[in-house]
C-alpha positions in Angstrom: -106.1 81.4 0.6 -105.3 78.5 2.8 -105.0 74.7 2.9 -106.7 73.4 6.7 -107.0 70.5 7.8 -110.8 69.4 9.7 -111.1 67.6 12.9 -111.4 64.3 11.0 -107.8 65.0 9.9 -108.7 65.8 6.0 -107.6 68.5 4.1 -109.8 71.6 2.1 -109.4 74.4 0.3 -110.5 77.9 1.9 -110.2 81.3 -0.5 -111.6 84.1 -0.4 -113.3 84.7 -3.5 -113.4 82.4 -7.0 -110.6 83.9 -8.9 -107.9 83.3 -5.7 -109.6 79.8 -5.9 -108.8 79.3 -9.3 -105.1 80.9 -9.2 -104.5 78.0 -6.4 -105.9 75.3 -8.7 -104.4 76.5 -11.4 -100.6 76.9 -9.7 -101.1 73.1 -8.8 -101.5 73.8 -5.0 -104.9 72.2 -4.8 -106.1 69.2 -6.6 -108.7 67.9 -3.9 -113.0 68.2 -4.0 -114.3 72.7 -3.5 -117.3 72.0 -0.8 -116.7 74.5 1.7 -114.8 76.5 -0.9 -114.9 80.4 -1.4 -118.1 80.4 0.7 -120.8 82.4 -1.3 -119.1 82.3 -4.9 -120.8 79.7 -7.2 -119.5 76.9 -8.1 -120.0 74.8 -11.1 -119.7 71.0 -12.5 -118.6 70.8 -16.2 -119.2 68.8 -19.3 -116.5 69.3 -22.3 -118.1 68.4 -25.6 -117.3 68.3 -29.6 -119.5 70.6 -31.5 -121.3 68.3 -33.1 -122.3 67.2 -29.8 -123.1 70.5 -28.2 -126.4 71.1 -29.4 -127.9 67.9 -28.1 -126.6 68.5 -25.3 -128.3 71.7 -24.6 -131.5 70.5 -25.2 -130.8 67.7 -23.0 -129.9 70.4 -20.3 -132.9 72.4 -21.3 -135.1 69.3 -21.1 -133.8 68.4 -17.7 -133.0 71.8 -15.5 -133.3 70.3 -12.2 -129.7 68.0 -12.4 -128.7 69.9 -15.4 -129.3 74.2 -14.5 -127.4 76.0 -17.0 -124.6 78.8 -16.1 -122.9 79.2 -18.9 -121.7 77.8 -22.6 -118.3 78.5 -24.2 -117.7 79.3 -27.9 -116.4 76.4 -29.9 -112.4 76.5 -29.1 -112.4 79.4 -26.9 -111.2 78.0 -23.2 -112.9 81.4 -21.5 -115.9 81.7 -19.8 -116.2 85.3 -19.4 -119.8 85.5 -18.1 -118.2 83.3 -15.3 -115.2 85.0 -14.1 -112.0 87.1 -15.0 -109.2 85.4 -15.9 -110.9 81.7 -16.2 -109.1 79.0 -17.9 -110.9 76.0 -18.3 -108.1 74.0 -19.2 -106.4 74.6 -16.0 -108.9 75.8 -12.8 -110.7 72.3 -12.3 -109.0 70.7 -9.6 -109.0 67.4 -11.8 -110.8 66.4 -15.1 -112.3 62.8 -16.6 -111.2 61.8 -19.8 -113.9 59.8 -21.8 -113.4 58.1 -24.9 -116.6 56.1 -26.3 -118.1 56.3 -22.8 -115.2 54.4 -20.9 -113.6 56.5 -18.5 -109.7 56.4 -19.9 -107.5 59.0 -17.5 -108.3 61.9 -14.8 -105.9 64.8 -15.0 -105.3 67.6 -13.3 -104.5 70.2 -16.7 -106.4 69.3 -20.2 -104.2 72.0 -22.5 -102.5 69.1 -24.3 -105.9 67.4 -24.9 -107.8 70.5 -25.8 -109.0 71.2 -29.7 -110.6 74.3 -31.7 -114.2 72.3 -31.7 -114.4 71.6 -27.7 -117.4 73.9 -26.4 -118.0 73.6 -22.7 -121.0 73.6 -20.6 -120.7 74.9 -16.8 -124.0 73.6 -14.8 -125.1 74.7 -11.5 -123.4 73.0 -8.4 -125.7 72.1 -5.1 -122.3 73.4 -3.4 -123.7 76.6 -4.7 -126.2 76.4 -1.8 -124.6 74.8 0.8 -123.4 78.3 2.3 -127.2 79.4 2.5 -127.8 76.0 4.6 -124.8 76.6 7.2 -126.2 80.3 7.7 -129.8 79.1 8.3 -128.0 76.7 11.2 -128.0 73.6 9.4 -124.6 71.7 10.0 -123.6 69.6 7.0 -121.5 66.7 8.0 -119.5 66.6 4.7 -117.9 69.7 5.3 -117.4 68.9 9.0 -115.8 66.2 8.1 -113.7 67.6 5.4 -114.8 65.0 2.7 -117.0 65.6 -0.6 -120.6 64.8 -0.6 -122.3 61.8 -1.3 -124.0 61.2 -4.9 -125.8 58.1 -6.3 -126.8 57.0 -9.6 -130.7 56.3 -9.2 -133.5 55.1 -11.3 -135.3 58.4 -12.0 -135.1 58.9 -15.9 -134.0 62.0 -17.1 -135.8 63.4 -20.6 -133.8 62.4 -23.4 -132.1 64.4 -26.2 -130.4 63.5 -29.1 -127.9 60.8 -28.3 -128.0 61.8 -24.2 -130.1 59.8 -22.0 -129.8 58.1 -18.8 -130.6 57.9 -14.7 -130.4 61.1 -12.6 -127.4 61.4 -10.5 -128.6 63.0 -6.9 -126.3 64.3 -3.4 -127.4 63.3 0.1 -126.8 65.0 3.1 -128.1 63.8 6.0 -130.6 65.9 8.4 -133.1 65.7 11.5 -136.3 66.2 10.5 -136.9 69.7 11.2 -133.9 71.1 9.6 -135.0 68.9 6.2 -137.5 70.7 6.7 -135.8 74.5 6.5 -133.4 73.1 4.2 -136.6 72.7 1.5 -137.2 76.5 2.4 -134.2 77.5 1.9 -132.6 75.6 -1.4 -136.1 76.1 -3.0 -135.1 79.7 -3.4 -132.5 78.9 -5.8 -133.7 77.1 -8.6 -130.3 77.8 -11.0 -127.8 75.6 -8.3 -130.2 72.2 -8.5 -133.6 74.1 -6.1 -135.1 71.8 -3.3 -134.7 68.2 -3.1 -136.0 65.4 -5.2 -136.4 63.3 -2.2 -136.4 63.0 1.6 -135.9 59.7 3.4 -136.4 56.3 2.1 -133.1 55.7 -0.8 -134.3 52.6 -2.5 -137.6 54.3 -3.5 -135.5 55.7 -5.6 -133.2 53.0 -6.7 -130.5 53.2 -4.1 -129.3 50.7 -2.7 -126.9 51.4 -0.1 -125.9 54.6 1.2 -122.7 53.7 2.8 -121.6 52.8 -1.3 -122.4 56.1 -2.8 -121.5 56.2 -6.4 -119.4 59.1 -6.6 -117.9 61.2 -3.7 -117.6 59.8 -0.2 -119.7 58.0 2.1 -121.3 59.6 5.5 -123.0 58.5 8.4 -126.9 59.2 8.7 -127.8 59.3 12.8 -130.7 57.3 13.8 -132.6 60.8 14.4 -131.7 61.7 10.6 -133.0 61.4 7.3 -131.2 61.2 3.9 -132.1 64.0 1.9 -131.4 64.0 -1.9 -131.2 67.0 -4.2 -130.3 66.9 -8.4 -126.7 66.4 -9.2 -125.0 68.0 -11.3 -122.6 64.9 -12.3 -126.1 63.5 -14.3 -124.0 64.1 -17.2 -121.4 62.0 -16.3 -124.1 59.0 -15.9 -125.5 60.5 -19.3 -122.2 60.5 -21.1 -121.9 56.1 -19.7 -125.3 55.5 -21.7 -124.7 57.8 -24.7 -121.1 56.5 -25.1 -119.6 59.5 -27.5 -116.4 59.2 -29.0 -114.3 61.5 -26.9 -115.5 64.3 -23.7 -114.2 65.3 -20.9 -115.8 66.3 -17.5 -114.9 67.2 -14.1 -114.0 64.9 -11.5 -116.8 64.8 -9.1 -116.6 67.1 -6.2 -114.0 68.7 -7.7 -115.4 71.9 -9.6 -114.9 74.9 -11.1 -115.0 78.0 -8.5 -116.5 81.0 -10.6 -117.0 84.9 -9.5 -120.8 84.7 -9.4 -122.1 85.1 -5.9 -124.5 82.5 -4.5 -126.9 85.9 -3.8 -127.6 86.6 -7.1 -129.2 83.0 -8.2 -131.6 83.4 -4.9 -134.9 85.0 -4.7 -137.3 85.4 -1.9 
């Protein structure tokens, strides 16, 4: 595994497969955003809930697949994923974790073992950096990794379906693209439905409730050519907009950009 540095003079992380990911993350060594990370192992964005949380939750997640694709749930207490990976700590293999208390975001931390109790359960959705290794293969440059900085992702004004206490605006990334390779990049990220499928919209942002896309809401801004379009796919850090409507007492989430590198391969969530 190694730390490099892009042309634009910003550092990411580069391993070989999720579990030497996760060892680096864990040891401290790497606290920055996973695009470009332990290209073709899945990655995945996580919501931390009480128990008595969990199961509206799910049905939110159920009810809304596109932002919210399932990949795994945790028993109550237990901080393993097994389904996801060996040797998988969720208290410690984030590269940095929100703290929310009654919907206000109160502290971001880099280890969560002194904050974790026996009634946590935690969800792990699908990650649209899951896919991004199928776009550079099908010759699609994506400017975020060139760069070295994490994608773009707005709050917009498409509702999500409501569940229990959890309801609120989709959250979607943009990456910016010439027509034609939009185009393929439908083709391609339609063939994996379980890390967010094909976009939810090409082109014009404020159809959709954004304003400016130099002011994203989360992650960092990039520049869309005059021979580009913006084009937006379901994020998974919805439940991080979800959790700022529903306001419950105490969660924690990932950091956006900043996810949890599993040992599932990007080939297995992808038919043809």
């Amino acid at each position: 595994m190694t730390i490099c540095t892009t042309a634009a003079g910003v550092g990411c992380l580069q391993a070989s497969t999720g579990v030497e990911a996760r060892h680096m993350i864990r040891s401290g060594s790497w606290s920055g955003h996973t695009s470009g990370a332990a290209p073709n192992f899945v990655q995945g964005n996580l919501a931390i809930l009480p128990a008595d949380l969990a199961n509206d939750f799910l049905r939110f997640c159920q009810r809304n697949p596109k932002p919210c694709p399932l990949l795994g749930v945790s028993e109550p207490g237990d901080p393993r994923l097994p389904s996801l990976g060996e040797d998988l700590d969720i208290r410690t293999d984030v590269p940095a974790y929100r703290v929310w208390r009654h919907g206000e975001l109160v502290e971001e931390v880099t280890d969560i073992r002194a904050l974790w109790r026996d009634d946590l359960v935690s969800f792990v959705i699908g990650c649209s950096f899951s896919f991004e290794q199928g776009l550079i293969d099908a010759g699609i440059p994506l400017r975020h990794i060139a760069e070295g900085r994490n994608v773009a992702m707005y709050r917009t004004n498409i509702a999500t379906t409501p569940a229990g206490v959890f309801h609120g605006p989709m959250v979607v990334s943009m990456r910016p693209m010439t027509a034609a390779n939009a185009i393929r990049a439908v083709q391609v990220t339609a063939r994996t439905p379980a890390v967010h499928g094909a976009p939810v919209h090409l082109g014009d942002p404020s159809l959709i409730g954004i304003a400016n896309l130099q002011k994203p809401d989360f992650g960092d801004a990039v520049a869309v050519m005059p021979d580009e379009l913006p084009v937006f796919w379901a994020c998974g850090v919805t439940p991080q907009s979800v959790i700022m409507e529903a306001k419950p007492a105490f969660c924690i989430t990932h950091s956006p950009g900043k996810m949890l590198v599993t040992d599932l391969l990007d080939r297995d969530f992808a038919f043809s």
